[in-house]
N, C-alpha and C positions, 0 to 999 in steps of 0.2 A: 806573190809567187804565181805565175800563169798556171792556167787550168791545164790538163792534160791533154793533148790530141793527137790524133792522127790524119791520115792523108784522107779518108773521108771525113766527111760532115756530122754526121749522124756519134760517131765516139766522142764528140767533146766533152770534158765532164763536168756536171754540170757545179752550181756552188753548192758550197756545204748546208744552206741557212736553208731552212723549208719555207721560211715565207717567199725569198729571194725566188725561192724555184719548186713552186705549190704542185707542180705538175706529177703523178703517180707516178710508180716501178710501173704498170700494168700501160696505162697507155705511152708511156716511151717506148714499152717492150711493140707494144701496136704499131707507134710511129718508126719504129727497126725493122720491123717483120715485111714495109711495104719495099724493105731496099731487097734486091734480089742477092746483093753477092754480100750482103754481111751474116755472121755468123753471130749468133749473140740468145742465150736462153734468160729465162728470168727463173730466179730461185726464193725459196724462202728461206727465212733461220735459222733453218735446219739443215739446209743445201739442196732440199727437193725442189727439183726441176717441175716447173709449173706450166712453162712455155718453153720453145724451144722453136728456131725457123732451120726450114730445112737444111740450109747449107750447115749447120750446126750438127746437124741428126748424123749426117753425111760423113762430118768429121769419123764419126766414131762407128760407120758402117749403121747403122740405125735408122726409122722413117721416125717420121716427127713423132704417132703417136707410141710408137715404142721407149723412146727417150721420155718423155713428158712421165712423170710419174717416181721415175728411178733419182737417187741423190748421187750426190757426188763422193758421197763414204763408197757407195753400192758401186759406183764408175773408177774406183781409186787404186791405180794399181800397189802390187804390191809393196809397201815399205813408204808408201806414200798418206799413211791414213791421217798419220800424225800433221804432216805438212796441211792436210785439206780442212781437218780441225782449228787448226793456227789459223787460216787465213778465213774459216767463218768466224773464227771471236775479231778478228781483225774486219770485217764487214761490217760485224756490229756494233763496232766500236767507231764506226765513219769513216772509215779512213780506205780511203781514193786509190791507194797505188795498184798498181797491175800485180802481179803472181804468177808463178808458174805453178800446172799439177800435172801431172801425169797418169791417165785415162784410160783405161783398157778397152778397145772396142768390141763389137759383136764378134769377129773373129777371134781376139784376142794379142790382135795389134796394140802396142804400146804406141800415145801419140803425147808429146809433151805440145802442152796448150798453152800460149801466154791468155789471161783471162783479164779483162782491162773493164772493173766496173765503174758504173754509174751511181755516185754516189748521192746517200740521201734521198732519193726518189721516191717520196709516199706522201700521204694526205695524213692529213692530222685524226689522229683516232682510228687508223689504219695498221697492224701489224706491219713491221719493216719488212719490204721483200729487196730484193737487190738483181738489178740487171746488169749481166755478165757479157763482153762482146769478145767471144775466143777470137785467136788467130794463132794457128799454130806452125811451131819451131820446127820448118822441114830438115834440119839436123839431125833430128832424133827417127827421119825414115831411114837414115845411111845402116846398113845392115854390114858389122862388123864382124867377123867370125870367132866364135870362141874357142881356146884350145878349153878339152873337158873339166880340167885342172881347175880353170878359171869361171865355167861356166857354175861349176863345184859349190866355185867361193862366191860367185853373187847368189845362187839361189841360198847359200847358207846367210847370206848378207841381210838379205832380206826377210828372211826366217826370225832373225835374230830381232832384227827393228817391230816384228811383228810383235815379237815378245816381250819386249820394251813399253810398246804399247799394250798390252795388255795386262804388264805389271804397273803400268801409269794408272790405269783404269781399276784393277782391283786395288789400289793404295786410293785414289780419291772419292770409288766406291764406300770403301770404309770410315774414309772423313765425314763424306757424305751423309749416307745412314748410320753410322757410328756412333761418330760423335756430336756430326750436326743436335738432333734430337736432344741429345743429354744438356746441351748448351741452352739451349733454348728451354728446354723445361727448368736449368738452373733459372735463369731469367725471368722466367716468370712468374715464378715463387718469388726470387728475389724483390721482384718490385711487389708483386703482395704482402709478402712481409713490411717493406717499408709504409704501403697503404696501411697494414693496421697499427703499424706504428703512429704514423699521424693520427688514426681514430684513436689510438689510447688502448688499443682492444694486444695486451703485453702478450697473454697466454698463446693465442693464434700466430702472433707474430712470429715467439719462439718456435713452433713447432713448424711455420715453413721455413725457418730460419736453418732449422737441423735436418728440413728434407733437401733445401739448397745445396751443404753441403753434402747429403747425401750423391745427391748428384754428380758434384764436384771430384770425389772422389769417383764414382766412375768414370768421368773423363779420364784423371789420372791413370785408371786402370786399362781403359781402351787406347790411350797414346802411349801406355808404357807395351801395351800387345802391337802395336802396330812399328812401334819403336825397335819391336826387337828381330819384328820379321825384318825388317831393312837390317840391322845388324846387332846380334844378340851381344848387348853389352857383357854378360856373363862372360865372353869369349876372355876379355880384356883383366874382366876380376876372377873368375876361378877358374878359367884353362879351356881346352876342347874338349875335356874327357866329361867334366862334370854337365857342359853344354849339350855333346851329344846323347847324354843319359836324360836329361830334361825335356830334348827336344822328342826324343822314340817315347817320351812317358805322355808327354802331349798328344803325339801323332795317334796313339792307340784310346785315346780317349776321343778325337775325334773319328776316328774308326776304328769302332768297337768293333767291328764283323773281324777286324783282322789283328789274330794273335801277333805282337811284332816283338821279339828277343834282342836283345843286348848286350854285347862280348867283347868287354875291351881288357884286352891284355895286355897292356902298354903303358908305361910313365911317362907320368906327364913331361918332364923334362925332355925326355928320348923323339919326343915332337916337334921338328924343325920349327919355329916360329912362322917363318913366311909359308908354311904349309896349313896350318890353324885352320884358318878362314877358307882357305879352297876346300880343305877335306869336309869342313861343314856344309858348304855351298854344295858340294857332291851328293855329299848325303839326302839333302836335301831336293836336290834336282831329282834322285833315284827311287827316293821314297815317294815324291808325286808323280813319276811314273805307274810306282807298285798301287798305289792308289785310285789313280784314274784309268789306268789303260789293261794291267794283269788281270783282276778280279782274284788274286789270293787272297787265301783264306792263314795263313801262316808265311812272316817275313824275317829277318834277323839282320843284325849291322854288326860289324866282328869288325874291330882295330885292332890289330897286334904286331907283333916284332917276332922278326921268325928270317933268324942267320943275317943279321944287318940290314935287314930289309923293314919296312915299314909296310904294314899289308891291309887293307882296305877293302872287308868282301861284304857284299848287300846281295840277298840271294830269297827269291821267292816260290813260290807251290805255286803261279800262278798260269794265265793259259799261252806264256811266251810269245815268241817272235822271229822273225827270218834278222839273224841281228848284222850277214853280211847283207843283205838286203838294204836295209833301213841305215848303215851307215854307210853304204856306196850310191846312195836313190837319194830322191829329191827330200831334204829333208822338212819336216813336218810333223804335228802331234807330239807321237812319241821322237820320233826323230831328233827332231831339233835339240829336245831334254838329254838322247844320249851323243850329238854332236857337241852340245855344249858342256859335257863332264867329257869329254875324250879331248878338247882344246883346253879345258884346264888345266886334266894332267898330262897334258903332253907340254904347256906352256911351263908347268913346275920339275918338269926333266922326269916325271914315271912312265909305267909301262902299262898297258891298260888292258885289258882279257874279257870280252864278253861272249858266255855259252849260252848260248838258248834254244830254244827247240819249241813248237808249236806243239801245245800239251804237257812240254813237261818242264815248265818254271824254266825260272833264268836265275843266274850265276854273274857279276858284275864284277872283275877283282883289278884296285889298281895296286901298285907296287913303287915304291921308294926308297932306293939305297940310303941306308944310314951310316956315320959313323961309327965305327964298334966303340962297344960302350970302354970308359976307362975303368 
């Protein structure tokens, strides 16, 4: 398959083999730097920007050494963090093809960049750096107009992918330091145990034999905690009611500061099915509100049935909020947690009521017509 290039010289890229092409990232980036009109930084592993020539700086309103230093997570406009992640494990895995990402500059110009690396370019015994040659996609200067409506739904668009990302990273966070650890100390016992095995030494053997399992079993216990934040099996074996009662029993032992009560007056049956899982996922959304953003000191979650309706109130002592404010503005923080319970129940056909007031708590109530009972 032919190497990649373009209409100048200087982008061809080069072959995969390092003997084939011994030449650095750092002096390519040197033999780049003498073209005047190409665009092209060098980064490392990380995405920091090490080098950069002017015309590159320029892209994004910047001089050379204001760029040089900043990464491309730090450059990454919004909803884009995920994409510029992708494409360094895809760096560092060798692999050639071009990319698009999109850049915020010093004003805050959006610039979508095709970014066209040089692969492979290091010296043996060298950490991997990677030189980058931008050229960017004047499409993305056409300035479209938004009606409000719309401009609404990208900034909530983007909100949303932020928070995707950042439930990516608290899920492989906990892999991470979780459970990585527990595995690794099973493992190591485990072949200790087998060394005294082979020495003969039976007594030693057993006893890291039953710390291994020790072990093992907290794995289990930390995949079955992380198992359920993604979606509490419970839902599926004993209902919403016994789930929500488990999960406010949990919450308040991780924060102990805040008294949190519990009031379901509701049968289980009397609970739509396809509503289960969103009234949890509410709950949920409202209590890590009341958690990181109110500072109350006293919270409650009340399910009940009251005249065919299905009722749903979460209501705190905490320091409130402007709640038309926050769900007609950009949303963010708190925001995005109460745009994303107002799209759930408005997606399951309820009604949705939020009072609050700065100093005196907030009040969250949604509402769901029921069947009357037979």
């Amino acid at each position: 398959m032919p190497p990649y290039s373009t209409d100048s010289p200087v982008l061809t890229a080069a072959p995969p083999d390092d003997v084939a092409h011994p030449q650095s990232a750092h002096a390519a980036f040197i033999e780049v730097r003498g073209k005047n009109d190409v665009a092209a930084v060098l980064i490392n592993a990380q995405g920091q920007i090490l080098e950069a020539t002017e015309v590159a700086a320029s892209m994004l309103g910047y001089s050379m050494s204001d760029l040089v230093g900043r990464s491309l997570q730090d450059l990454g406009a919004t909803g884009w963090r995920w994409s510029i992640t992708n494409a360094l494990m895809r760096l560092g895995s060798a692999c050639a093809k071009p990319f698009n990402l999109q850049l915020l500059g010093r004003s805050g110009r959006r610039a979508l960049i095709e970014m066209i690396p040089r692969p492979n370019l290091r010296e043996r015994g060298v950490d991997r750096h990677h030189l980058l040659v931008w050229r960017e996609q004047r499409t993305c200067d056409r300035q479209v107009p938004l009606s409000a409506g719309e401009a609404e739904l990208r900034r909530l668009a983007f909100a949303l992918l932020d928070t995707q990302d950042d439930q990516r990273s608290r899920i492989a966070s906990d892999l991470h330091d979780g459970i990585g650890p527990l595995v690794i100390a099973a493992k190591f016992f485990a072949e200790g145990a087998a060394a005294r095995l082979n020495g003969g030494d039976m007594q030693q053997a057993t006893t890291m034999l039953e710390t291994t399992v020790a072990r093992l079993r907290d794995v289990l216990s930390e995949l079955h905690r992380i198992t359920v934040q993604l979606r509490p099996s419970s839902l599926n074996d004993l209902g919403l009611l016994p789930t929500i009662t488990w999960y406010c029993r949990d919450f308040g032992q991780l924060k102990p500061q805040l008294k949190l009560g519990c009031d379901l007056r509701v049968a289980e049956e009397r609970i739509p099915a396809e509503l289960k899982l969103q009234i949890f996922r509410i709950i949920e959304e409202a209590m890590r509100n009341v958690g990181t953003h109110s500072g109350a000191t006293e919270a409650s979650v009340i399910l009940a049935e009251d005249r065919h309706e299905l009722e749903l109130r979460i209501e705190d002592n905490g320091c409130g909020f402007d709640a038309a404010g926050v769900l007609e503005g950009d949303p963010g923080g708190m925001g995005i947690g109460l745009h994303s319970i107002a799209k759930r129940i408005d997606g399951t056909g309820g009604r949705l009521e939020v009072c609050s007031h700065r100093g005196r708590g907030t009040a969250l109530t949604a509402r769901w017509s029921l069947q009357p009972a037979s």
